[in-house]
C-alpha positions in Angstrom: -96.9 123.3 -91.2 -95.3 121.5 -87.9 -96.2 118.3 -86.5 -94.8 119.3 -83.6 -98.1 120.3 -81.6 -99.5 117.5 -83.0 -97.1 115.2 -81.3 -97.2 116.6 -78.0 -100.5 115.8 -77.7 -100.4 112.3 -79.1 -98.1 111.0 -77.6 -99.4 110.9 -73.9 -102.7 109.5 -75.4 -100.8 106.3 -76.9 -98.8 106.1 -73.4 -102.6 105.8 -71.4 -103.9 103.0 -74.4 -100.7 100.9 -73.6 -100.9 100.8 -70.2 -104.1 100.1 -70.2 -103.8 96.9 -72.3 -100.7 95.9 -70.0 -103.2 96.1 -67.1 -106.1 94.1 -68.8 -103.3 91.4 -69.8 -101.7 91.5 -65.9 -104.7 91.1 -64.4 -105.2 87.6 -62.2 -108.3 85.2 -63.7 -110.8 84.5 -60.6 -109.8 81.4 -58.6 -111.9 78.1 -60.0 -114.5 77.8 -56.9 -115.0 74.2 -55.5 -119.0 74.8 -54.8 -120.9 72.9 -57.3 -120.7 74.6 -60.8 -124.4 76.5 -61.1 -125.9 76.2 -64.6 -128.1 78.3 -66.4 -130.8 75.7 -66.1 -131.0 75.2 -62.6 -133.7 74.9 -60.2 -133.9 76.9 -57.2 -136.5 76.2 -54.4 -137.1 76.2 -51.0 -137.5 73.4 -47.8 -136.6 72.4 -44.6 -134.5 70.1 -42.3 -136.4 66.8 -41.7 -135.5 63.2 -40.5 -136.0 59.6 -42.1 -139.3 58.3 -41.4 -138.8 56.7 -37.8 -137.0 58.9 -36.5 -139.7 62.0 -35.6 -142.3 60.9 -32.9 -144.8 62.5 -30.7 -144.9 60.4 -27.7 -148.8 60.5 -26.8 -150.5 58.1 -23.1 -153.0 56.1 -25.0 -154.8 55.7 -21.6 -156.4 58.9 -19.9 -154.8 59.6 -16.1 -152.9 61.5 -13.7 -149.2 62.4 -15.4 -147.2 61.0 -12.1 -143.5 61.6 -13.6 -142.1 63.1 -16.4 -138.3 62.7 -15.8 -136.9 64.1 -19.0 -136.1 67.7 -20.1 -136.1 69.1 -23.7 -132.6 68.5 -25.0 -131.8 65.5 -22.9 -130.5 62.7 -25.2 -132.0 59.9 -24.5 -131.5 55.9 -24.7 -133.9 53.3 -26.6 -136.0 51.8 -24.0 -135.4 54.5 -21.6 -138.0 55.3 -19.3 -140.1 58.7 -20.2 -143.3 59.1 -18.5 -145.1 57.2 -15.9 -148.8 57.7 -15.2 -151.2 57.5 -12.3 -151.3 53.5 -12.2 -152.2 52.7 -8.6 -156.1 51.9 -9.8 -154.3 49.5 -12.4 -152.4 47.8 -10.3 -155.1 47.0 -7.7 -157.4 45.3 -10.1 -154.2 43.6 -11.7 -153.6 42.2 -8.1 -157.4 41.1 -7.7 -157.4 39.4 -11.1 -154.2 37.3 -10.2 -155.8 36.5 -6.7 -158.9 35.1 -8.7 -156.8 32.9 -10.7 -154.8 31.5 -7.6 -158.2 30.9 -5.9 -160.1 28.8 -9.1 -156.6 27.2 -9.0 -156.9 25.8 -5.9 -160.5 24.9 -6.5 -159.2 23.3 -9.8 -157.3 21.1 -8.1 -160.2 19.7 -5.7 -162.8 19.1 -8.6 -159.7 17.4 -10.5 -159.5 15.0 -7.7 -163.3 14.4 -7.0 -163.3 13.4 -10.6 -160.7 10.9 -10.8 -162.6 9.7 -7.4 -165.9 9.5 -9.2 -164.6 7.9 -12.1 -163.1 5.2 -10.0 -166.4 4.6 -8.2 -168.6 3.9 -11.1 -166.1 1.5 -12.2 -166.5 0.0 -9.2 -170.3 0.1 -9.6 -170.4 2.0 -6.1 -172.5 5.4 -7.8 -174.0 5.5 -11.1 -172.8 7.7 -14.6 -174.5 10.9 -13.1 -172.3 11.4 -10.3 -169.4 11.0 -12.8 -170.8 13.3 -15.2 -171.5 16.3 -12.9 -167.7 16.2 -11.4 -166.4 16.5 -14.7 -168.8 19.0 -15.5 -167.6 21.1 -12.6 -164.1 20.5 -13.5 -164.5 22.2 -17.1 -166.3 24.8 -16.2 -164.0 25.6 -13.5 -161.2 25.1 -16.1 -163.3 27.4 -18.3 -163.6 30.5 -15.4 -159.7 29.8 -15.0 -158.9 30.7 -18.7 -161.2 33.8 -18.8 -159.2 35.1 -15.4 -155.7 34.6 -16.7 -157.0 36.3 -20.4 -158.0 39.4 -18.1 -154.7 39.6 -15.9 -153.2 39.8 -19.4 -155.4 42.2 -20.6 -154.6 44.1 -17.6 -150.6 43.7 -17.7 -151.1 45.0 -21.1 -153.2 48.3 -19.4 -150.2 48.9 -16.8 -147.3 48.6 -19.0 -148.6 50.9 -21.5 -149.0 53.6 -18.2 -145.2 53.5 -18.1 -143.8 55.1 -21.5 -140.6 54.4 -23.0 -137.8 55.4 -25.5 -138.7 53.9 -28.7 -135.4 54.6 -30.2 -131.9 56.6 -28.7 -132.3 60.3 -29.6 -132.8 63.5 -27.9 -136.1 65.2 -26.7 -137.2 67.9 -28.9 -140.1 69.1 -26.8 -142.1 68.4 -23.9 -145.5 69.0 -24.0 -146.8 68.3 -20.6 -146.2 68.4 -16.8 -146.0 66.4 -13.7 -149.6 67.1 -12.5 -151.3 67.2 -15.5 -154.4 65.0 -15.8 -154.4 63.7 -19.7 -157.2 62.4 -21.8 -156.6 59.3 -23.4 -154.2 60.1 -26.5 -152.9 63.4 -24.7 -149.5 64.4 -25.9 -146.2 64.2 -23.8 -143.3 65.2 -25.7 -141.4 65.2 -28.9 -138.4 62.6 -29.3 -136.0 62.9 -32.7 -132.7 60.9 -33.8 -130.7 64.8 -34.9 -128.1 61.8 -36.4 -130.4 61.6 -39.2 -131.4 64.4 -40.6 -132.0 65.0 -44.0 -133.6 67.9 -46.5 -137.5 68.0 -47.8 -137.1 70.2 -50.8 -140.1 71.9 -52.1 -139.9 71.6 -56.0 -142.8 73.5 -58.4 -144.6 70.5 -60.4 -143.5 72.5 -63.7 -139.4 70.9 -62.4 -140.5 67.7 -61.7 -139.4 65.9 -65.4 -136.2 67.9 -65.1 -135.1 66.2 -61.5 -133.2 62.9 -61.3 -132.4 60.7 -58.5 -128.5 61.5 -57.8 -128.4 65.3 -58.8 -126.3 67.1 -57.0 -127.3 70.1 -55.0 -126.1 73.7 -53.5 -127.5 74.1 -50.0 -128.3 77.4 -48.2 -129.2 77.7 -44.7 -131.2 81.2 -43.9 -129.4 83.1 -41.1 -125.9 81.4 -41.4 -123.3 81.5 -43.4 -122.7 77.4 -44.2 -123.2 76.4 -47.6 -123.1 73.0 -48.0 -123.8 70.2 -50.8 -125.8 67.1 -51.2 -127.8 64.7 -53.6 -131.5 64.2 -54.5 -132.5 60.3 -52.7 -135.9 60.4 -53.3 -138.8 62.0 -55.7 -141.7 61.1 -55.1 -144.4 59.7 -57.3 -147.2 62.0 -56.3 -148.1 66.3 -55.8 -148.9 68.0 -53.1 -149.9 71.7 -51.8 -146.9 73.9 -50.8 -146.4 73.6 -47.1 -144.0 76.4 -46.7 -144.7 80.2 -47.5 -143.1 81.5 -50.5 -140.4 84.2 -49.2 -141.1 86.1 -52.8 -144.3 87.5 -52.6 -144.5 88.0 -56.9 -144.5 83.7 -56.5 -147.7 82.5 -57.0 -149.1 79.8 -54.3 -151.6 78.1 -56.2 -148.4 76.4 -57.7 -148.6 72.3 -56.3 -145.0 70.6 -55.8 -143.0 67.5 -55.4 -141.5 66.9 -51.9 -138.0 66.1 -53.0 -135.9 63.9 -50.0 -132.0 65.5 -50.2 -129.3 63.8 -48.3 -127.5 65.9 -45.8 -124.3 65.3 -44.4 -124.2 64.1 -40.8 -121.7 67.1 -39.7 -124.4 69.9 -41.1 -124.8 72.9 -38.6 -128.6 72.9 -39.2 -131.4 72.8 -36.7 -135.0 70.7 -37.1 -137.6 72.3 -38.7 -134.9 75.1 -40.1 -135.8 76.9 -43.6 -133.1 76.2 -46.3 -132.7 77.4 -49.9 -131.3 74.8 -52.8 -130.1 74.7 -56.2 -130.6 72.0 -57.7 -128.7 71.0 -60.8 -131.5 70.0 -63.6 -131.2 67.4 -66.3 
């Protein structure tokens, strides 16, 4: 019998099997990536773009009034100590002027009763009046003295009042939001507007409490940002000693939300592309 047939149909099998293993052999191995390598044992969660402590404030007028001038817009970047907000204060400013008026006026009666005394004194040495006259001259003196201190504690008291009418930058940053308008009459405590330092931003990573003895301070992490296409990397600075209830909305509704968590403090680096407030994924590298 011939082998012939055999052969012609062997052949072009064997041909396909060799080129397929000179293919397999050719092929290029994947570039080594220069993200942080992802274990197996990682932890992914969920948080958001936060500052240092200091460096978020609601600006609130702790005294009730008239909102006179608010001369800054959201976005404006602002300088420490730079004026805000200034309230109604002509009703402040009128008693302030009364109050130092009072003290100029015992002032000048201060000095009178200073020098009847030293004019009574020198009479009963001289045997001219007797102890009593002495005695109510210098009781006049004190308790003029007395009325002098209680007027100069209340024009400090209201100095204090009209200062805190004006409002000021407590530190250089940028205004976030404004929450009122020239016009507006506020109640004592009414909020003004937002202020933030954006130079010192930072992640507050939501962790589940089942993580928590897997997390050390230093581990790196892979950083996500929802709607972009930066990825970026950082490292756990703080984890806190305590629990609390999940502030942000699971995105997977199969998560439950019973589940309490450890507000984890990432660093960020100062160049990110991320906004206040925004949501962010991380993967966390676990011990």
């Amino acid at each position: 019998m011939s082998i012939r047939p055999y052969l012609i149909w062997t052949l072009p099998v064997l041909a396909l099997a060799a080129g397929a293993v000179l293919l397999a052999k050719a092929k290029p191995k994947p570039a080594a990536s220069s993200a942080i390598p992802i274990a197996s044992t990682s932890i992914l969660c969920e948080g958001r773009v936060t500052t240092y402590p200091g460096a978020d404030v609601i600006l609130s007028a702790e005294y009730g009034g008239l909102l006179r001038d608010l001369p800054v817009h959201e976005l404006d970047q602002v300088k420490a100590g730079q004026v805000l907000a200034r309230l109604d204060d002509r009703e402040q400013a009128a008693a302030l002027a009364s109050a130092e008026a009072r003290v100029k006026e015992l002032e000048a009666e201060l000095r009178f009763l200073t020098l009847e005394q030293q004019r009574q004194r020198q009479l009963v040495a001289d045997g001219a009046v007797g102890q009593r006259a002495f005695d109510d001259a210098d009781s006049r003196l004190k308790l003029t003295l007395a009325r002098r201190e209680s007027a100069l504690a209340q024009v400090a008291q209201l100095q204090a009042a009209l200062s805190k009418l004006t409002l000021r930058a407590p530190f250089a940053g940028q205004v976030v939001e404004r929450l009122a308008n020239p016009g507006e009459l506020l109640p004592a405590g009414g909020r003004l507007l937002r202020l933030a330092d954006l130079r010192r931003l930072r992640l507050e990573a939501e962790v589940d409490e089942y993580d928590l003895s897997r997390l050390r301070k230093g581990s790196k992490v892979a950083i996500e940002a929802e709607g972009t296409t930066w990825r970026g990397e950082g490292e756990i600075e703080e984890i806190p000693a305590g629990l609390s209830q999940r502030r942000l909305k699971a995105l997977d509704p199969s998560r439950p939300t019973d589940i309490r968590v450890a507000l984890v403090k990432v660093s960020l680096t100062p160049d990110a592309p991320l906004k206040l407030g925004q949501r962010i994924e991380l993967r966390i590298q676990a011990n």
